[in-house]
FIPATI-823271 format. One line per field, with one value per residue (C-alpha): z, x negated, y negated; residue number from 1. Coordinates in Angstrom, 2 decimals, decimal comma. Layout:
c3 = [Z	...]
c1 = [X	...]
c2 = [Y	...]
seq = [NUM	...]
***
This chain:
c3 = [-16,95	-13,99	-11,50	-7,49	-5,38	-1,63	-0,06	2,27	2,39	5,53	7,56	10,51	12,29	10,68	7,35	4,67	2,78	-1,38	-4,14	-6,66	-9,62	-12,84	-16,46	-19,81	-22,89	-26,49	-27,87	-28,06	-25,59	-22,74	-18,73	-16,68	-12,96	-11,67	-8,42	-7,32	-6,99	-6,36	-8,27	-6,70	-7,13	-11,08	-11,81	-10,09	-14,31	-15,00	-12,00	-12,69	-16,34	-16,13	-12,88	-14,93	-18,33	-16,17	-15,94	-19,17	-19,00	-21,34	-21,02	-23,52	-26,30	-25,15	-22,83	-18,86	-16,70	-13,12	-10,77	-7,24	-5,31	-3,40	-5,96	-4,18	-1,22	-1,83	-2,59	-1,63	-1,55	-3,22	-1,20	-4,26	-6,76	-5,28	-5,58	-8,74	-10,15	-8,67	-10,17	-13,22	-13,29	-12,06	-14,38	-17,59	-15,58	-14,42	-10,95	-9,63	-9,06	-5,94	-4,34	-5,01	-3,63	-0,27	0,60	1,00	0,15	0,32	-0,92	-3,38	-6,04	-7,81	-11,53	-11,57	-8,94	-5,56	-3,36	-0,98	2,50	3,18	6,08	7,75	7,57	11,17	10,47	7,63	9,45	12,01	9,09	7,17	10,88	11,01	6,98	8,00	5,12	4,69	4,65	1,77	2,08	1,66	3,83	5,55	6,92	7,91	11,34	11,82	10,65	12,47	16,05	15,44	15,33	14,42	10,77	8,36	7,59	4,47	3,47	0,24	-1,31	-5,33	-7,13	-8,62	-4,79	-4,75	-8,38	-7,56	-3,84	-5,70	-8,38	-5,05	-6,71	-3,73	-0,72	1,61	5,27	7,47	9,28	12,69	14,98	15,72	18,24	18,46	21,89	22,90	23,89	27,39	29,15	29,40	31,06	34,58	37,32	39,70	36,68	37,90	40,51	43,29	42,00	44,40	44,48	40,85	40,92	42,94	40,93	38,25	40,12	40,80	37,39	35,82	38,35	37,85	34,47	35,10	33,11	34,51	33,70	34,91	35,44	36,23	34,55	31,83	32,93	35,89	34,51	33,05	29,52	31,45	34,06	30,98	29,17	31,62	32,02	29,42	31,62	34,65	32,63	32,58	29,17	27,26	27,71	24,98	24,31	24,76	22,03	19,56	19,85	19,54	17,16	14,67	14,54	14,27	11,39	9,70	9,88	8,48	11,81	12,10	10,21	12,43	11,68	14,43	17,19	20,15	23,81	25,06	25,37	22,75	23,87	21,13	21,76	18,61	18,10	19,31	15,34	15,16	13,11	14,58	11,86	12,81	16,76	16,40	13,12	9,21	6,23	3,28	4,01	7,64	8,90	12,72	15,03	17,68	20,39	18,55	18,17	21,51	22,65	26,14	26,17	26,89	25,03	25,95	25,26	25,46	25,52	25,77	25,97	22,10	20,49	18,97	21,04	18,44	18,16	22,42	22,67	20,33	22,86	25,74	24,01	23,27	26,95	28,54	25,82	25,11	21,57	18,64	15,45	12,48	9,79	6,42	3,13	1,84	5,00	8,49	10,94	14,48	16,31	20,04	21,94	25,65	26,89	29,30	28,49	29,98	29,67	30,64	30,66	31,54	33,88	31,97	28,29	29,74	32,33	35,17	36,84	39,67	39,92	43,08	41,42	38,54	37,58	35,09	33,97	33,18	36,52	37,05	33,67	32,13	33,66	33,38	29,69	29,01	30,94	30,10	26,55	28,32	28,58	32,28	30,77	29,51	32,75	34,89	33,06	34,63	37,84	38,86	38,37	39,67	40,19	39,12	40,83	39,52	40,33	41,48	40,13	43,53	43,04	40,59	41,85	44,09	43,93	42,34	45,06	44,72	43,77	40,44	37,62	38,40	41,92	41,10	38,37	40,48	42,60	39,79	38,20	41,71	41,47	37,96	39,16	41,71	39,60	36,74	39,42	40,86	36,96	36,06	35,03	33,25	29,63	29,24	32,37	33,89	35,54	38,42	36,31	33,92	36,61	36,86	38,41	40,98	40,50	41,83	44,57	45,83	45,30	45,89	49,08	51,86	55,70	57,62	58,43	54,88	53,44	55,89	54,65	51,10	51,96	53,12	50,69	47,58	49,75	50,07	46,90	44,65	43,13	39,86	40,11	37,85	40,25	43,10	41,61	40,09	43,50	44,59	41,82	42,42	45,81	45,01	42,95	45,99	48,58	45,95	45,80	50,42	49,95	51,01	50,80	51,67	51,30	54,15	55,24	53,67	50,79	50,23	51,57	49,19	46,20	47,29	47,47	43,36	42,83	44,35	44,18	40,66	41,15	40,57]
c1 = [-73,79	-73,66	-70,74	-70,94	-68,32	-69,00	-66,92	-68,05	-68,44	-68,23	-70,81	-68,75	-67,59	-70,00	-69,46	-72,72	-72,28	-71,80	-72,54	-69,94	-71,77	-69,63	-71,92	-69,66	-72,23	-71,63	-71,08	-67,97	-65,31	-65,36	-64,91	-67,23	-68,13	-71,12	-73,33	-71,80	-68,38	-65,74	-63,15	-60,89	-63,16	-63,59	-59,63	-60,35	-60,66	-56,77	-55,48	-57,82	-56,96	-52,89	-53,12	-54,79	-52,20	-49,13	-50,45	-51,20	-54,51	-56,17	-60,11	-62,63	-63,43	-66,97	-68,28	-67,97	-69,90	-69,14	-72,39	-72,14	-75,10	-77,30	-76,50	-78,11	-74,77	-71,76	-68,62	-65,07	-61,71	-59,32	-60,10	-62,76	-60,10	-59,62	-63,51	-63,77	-60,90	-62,98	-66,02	-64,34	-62,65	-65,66	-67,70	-64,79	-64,69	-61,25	-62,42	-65,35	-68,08	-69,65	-66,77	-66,43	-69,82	-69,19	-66,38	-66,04	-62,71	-61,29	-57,96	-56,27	-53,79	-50,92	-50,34	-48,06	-50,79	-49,16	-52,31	-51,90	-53,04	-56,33	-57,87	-60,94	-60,28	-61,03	-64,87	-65,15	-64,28	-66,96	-69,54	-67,68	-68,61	-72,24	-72,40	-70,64	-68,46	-64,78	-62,84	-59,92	-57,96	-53,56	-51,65	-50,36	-54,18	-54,77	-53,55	-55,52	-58,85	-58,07	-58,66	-62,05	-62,04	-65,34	-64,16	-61,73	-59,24	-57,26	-54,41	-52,99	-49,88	-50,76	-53,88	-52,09	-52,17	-55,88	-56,27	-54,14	-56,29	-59,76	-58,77	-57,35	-54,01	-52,25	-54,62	-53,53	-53,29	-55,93	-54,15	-53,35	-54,51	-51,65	-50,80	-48,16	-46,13	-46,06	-42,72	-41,57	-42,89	-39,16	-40,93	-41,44	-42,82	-39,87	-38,23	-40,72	-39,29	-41,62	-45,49	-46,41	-50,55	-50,06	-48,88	-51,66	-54,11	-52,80	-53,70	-56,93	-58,03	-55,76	-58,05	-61,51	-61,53	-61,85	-61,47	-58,74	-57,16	-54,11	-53,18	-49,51	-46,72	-44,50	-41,99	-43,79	-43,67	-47,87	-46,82	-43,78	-46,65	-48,98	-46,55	-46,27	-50,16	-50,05	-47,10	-50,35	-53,06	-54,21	-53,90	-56,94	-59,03	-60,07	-63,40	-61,91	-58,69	-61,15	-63,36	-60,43	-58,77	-61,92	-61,53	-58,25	-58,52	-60,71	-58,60	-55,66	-53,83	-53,09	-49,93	-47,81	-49,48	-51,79	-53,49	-51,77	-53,26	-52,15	-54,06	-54,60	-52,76	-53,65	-52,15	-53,25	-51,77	-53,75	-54,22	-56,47	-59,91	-63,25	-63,18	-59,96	-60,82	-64,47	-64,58	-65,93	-63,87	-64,11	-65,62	-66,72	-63,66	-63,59	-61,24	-59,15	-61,84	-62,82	-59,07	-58,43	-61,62	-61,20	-57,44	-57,24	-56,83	-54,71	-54,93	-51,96	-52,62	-55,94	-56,61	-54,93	-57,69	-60,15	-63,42	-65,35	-63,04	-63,42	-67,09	-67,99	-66,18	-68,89	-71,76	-69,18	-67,51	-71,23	-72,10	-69,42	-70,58	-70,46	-72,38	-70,93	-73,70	-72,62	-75,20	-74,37	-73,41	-73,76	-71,92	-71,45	-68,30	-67,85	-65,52	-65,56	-61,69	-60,62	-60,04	-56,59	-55,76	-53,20	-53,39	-51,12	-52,65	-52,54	-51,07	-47,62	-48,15	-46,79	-50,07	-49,35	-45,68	-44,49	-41,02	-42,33	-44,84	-47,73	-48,34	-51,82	-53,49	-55,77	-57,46	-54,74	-55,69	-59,65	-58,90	-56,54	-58,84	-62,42	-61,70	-62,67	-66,08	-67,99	-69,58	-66,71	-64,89	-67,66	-66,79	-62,92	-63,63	-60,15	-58,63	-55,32	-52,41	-49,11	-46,36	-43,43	-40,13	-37,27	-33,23	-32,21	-35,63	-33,66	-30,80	-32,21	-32,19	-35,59	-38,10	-41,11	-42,62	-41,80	-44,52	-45,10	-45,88	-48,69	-49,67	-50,11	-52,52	-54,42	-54,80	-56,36	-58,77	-59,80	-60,40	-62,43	-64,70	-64,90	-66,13	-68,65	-70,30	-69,83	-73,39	-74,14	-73,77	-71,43	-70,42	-66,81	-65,75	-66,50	-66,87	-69,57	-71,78	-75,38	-79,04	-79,43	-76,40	-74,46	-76,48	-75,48	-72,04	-71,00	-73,25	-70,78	-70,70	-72,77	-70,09	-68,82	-72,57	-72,77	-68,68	-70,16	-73,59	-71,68	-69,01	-72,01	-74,08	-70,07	-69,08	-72,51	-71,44	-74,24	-75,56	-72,46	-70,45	-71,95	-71,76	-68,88	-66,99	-69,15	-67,77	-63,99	-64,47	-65,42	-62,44	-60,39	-61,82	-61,28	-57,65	-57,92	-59,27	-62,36	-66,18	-67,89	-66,91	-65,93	-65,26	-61,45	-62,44	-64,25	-62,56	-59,79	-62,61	-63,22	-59,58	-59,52	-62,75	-63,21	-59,57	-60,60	-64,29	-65,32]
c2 = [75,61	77,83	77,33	78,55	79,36	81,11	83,87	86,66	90,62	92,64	94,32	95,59	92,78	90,43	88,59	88,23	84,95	86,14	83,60	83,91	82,69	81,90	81,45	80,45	80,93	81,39	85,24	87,25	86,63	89,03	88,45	90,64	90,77	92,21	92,28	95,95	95,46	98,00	98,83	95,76	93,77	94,51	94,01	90,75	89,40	90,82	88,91	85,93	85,87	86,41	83,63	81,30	82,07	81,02	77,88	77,18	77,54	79,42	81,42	79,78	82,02	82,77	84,81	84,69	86,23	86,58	87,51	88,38	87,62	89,43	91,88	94,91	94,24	96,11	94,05	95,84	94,12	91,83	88,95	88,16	86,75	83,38	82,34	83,90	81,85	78,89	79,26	79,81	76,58	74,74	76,24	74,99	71,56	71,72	71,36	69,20	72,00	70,43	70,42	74,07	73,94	72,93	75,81	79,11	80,62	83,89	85,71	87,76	86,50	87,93	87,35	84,44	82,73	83,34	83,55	86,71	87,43	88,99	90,44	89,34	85,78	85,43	86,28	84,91	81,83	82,03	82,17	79,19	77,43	78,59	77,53	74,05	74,26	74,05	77,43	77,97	80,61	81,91	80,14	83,00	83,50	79,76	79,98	82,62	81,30	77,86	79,79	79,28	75,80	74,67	74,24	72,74	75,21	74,77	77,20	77,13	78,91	78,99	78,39	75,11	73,95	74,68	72,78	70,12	69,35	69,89	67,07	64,83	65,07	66,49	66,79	69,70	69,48	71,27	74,18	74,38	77,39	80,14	82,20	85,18	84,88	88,05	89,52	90,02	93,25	95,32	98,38	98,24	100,00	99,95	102,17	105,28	107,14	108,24	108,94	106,41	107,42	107,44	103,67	102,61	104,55	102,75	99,29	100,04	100,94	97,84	95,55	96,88	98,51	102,19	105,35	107,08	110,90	111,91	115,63	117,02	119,41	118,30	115,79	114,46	110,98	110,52	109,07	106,65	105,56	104,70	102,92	100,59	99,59	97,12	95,04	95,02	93,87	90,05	88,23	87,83	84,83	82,57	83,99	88,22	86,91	86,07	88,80	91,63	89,51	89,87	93,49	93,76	91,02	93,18	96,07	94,04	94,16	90,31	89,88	87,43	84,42	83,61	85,59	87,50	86,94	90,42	93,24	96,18	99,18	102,00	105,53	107,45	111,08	114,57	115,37	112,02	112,65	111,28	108,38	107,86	107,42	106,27	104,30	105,40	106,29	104,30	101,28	101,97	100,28	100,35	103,16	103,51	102,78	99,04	98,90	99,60	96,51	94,52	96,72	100,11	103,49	105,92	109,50	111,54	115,41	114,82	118,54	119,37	116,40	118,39	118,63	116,86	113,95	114,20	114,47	111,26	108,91	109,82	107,14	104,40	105,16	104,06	101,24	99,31	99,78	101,94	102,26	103,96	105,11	106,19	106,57	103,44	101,57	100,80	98,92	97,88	97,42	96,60	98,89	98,03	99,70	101,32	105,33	106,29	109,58	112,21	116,26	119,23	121,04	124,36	125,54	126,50	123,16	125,30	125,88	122,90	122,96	125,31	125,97	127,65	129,96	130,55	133,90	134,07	131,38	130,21	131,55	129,02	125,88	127,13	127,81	124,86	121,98	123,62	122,02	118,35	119,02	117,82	115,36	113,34	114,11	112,85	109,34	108,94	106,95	107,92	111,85	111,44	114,57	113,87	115,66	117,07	114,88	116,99	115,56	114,48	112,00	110,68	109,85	107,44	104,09	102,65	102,31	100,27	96,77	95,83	94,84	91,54	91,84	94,19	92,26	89,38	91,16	92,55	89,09	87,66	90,63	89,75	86,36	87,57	89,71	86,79	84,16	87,28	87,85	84,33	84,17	87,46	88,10	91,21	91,82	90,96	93,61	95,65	98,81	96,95	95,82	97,89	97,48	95,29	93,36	96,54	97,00	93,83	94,23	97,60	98,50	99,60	99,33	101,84	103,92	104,24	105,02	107,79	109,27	108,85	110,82	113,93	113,60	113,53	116,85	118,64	118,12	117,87	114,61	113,12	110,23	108,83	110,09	108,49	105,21	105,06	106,13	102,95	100,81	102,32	100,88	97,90	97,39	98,62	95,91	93,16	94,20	93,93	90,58	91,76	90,56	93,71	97,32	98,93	102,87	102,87	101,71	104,42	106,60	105,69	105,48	109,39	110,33	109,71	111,81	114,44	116,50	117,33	117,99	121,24]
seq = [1	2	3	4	5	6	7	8	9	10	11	12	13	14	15	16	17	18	19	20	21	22	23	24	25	26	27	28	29	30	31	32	33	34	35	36	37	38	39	40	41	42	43	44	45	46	47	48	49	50	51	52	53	54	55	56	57	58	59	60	61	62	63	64	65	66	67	68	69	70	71	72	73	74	75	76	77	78	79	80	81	82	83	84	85	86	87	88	89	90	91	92	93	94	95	96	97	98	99	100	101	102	103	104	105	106	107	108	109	110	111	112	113	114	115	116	117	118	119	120	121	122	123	124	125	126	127	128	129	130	131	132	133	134	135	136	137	138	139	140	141	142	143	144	145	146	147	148	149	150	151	152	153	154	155	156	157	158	159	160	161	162	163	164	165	166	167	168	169	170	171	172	173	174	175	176	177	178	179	180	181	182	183	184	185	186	187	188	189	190	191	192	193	194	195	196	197	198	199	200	201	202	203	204	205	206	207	208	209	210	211	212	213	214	215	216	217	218	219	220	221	222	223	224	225	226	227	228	229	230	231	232	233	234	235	236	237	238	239	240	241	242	243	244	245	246	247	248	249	250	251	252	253	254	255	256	257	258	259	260	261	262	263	264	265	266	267	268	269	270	271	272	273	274	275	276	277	278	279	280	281	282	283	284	285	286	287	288	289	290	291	292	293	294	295	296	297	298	299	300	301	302	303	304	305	306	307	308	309	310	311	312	313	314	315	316	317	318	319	320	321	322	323	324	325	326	327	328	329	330	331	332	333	334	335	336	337	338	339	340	341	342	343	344	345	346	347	348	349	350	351	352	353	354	355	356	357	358	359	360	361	362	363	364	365	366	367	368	369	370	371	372	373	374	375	376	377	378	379	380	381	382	383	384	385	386	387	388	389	390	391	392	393	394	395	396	397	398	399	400	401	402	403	404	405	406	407	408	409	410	411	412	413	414	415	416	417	418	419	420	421	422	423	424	425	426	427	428	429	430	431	432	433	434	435	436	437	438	439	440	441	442	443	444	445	446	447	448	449	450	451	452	453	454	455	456	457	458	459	460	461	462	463	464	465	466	467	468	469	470	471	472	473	474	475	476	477	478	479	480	481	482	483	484	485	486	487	488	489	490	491	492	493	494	495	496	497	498	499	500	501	502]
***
């Protein structure tokens, strides 16, 4: 008799359906797996065999065979053990088989039977959904998998639980969906002093999703105004929470218990590798910029990342997507953020400031910013300067609105932009929107098409430049309350390009 159980393995953020397929036949007792497993999957038998001896039940002396199907897939990770233990005790009748049949379970499971977390239960729900079957999996990853909705989720604590609802003798409740409430936002704008085009530069991108690089000497406040983006942004909606949350599932970020409505901030270090920002490694596990999907990624020192690590962010920056191609593997991750980054503007980061001096300008600041190739900086919508702040700036009293003020504002925007792309695929923001979609949106006045003529002839702005000073002022006439963009608005739109244009 051969006995099936159903689990997944991961392609990116998609999950392949895998036949576990469980054969007891007369011969010599052994326990093997095969169907190209890894090496967690293979100790799978150990942690199969001691779960099953601590409750008293013990392999038949014969031989089991363990086939994971399609065989020519590769199959990585512990969360294998829980439907191998089922098709093993389906296949020595403990369990009925057909109701083995109609699940797919995942997890991993210590020795004494304790089932273990797992990640990736959030996609593996979404194909339990498209399978129609019921999902089994730890109880620590039911509320997760319950987001989904369109399936029975049932979360179990020990294999006995999972024996005992199988035979009917204690049915287990379907999980409920959970969601992490995030904590309250306890940095605030009104704590920066001054750096007042900075703040609004900060709106701006926070409403319309725009790359944005700030530039300024050490101490001027760039890594205190980024740390407070996350307190502007909107929450997710429904549809962006579950997407994120499927990456981040897969890279074993979900630990809480359910599924967190903010959005990602990620902030990785200068010393970062390109798998580390872009995705690969073992596995092909998704980076910083998936990570950092529908939230925004912030790049301190951008300058000291290594230009490779630098250059391989200027496809995903204009796809929203990223593929990461190994021998034996390929996967595909969306990455739509929002790049927020911050430079000194030379080595010693005196170049700018007028009370001290650098020895070697301006071959510093050539040297120091030439690392950011024009390419990549053609992709910020907004290049911002960031003063130094004198002592006697902070002494005063804070000075300001306050987060939630600008918030407000930025949410309204949001709204405006989600009503505007209501009925395109892809598109939510004013910084997404192309063809002739754009045209219709982002055409100013006369008067500001003629400011933006002589500005693109003065300046030699590309054609990414042009447009994205058009999509900047969008943004900025959504923020006025306005249906058509007018001169100021792009004359603002201007005042964030062109200071750092070379």
């Amino acid at each position: 008799m051969v006995a099936r159980a159903y689990t997944v393995a991961f392609e990116g953020v998609e999950a392949r359906l895998v036949e576990v397929q469980c054969a007891v036949t007369p011969g010599l007792p052994a326990f093997s797996i095969v169907g190209l497993p890894d090496k967690a999957v293979s100790e799978a038998r150990e942690r199969v065999r001691a779960a099953m001896a601590s409750m008293m039940l013990a392999l038949p002396s014969k031989r089991v065979t363990v086939n994971l199907s399609p065989a020519d897939l590769p199959k990585e990770g512990s969360h294998f053990d829980l439907p191998i233990a089922l098709a093993l005790l389906a296949a020595i009748e403990v369990i009925p088989s057909d109701e083995v049949e109609r699940s797919l379970s995942l997890g991993e499971m210590s020795l004494d039977g304790v089932l273990m977390p797992v990640a990736g239960a959030l996609p593996a729900a979404v194909l339990a959904a498209e399978e129609d079957r019921t999902m089994l999996c730890p109880a620590p990853s039911a509320p997760e998998a319950a987001w989904v909705g369109a399936t029975e989720v049932i979360g179990a604590r020990t294999l006995s639980d999972v024996i005992r609802h199988f035979t009917g003798a204690a049915v287990l409740s379907p999980a409920t969906p959970g969601e992490v409430t995030a904590a309250p936002a306890t940095r605030d704008m009104r704590d920066v002093k001054g750096q007042e085009r900075a703040k609004r530069a900060l709106e701006i991108a926070a409403a319309g999703h725009h790359h944005m690089i700030m530039t300024g000497p050490p101490g001027a406040g760039k890594s205190m105004l980024a740390a407070r983006m996350p307190g502007l942004l909107p929450d997710l909606t429904p549809a962006e929470a579950l997407e994120t949350s499927m990456i981040h599932s897969l890279a074993g970020l979900i630990s809480e218990g359910g599924i967190s409505r903010s959005r990602p901030f990620r902030d990785p270090h200068h010393t970062a590798s390109v798998a580390a920002i872009v995705g690969g490694g073992r596995g092909a596990k998704p980076g910083e910029v998936s990570l950092a999907h529908h939230g925004v990624l912030f790049l301190d020192e951008m300058p000291e990342f290594n230009r490779a690590v630098l250059e391989t962010l200027r496809q995903p920056l204009e796809t929203g997507r990223v593929t990461v191609a190994r021998a034996n593997n390929h996967a595909h991750y969306p990455c739509r953020f929002m790049l927020l980054a911050a430079a000194n503007p030379c080595r010693c980061g005196h170049l700018s400031d007028p009370t001290a001096a650098c020895s070697r300008a301006p071959a510093c600041g050539e040297d120091y910013l030439g690392r950011i190739s024009g390419p990549l900086l053609d992709r910020f919508d907004l290049r911002v300067e960031v003063p130094p702040v004198s002592y006697r700036d902070l002494d005063l009293p804070p000075s300001g609105e306050d987060s939630a003020i600008i918030a407000a504002r930025i949410r309204t925007a949001r709204d405006v932009q989600t009503a505007r792309f209501s009925e395109m695929d892809g598109v939510g923001t004013n910084a997404h929107a192309e063809g002739h979609v754009f045209e219709e949106i982002a055409t100013p006045d006369a008067e500001g098409q003629a400011m933006l003529g002589r500005a693109a002839d003065r300046f030699n702005l590309s054609a990414r430049g042009y447009h994205r000073v058009l999509r900047v002022a969008r943004t900025i006439a959504d923020l006025d309350h306005s249906a058509d963009v007018r001169a100021p608005h792009v004359a603002e739109a201007l005042s964030y390009r062109l200071p750092s244009q070379p």
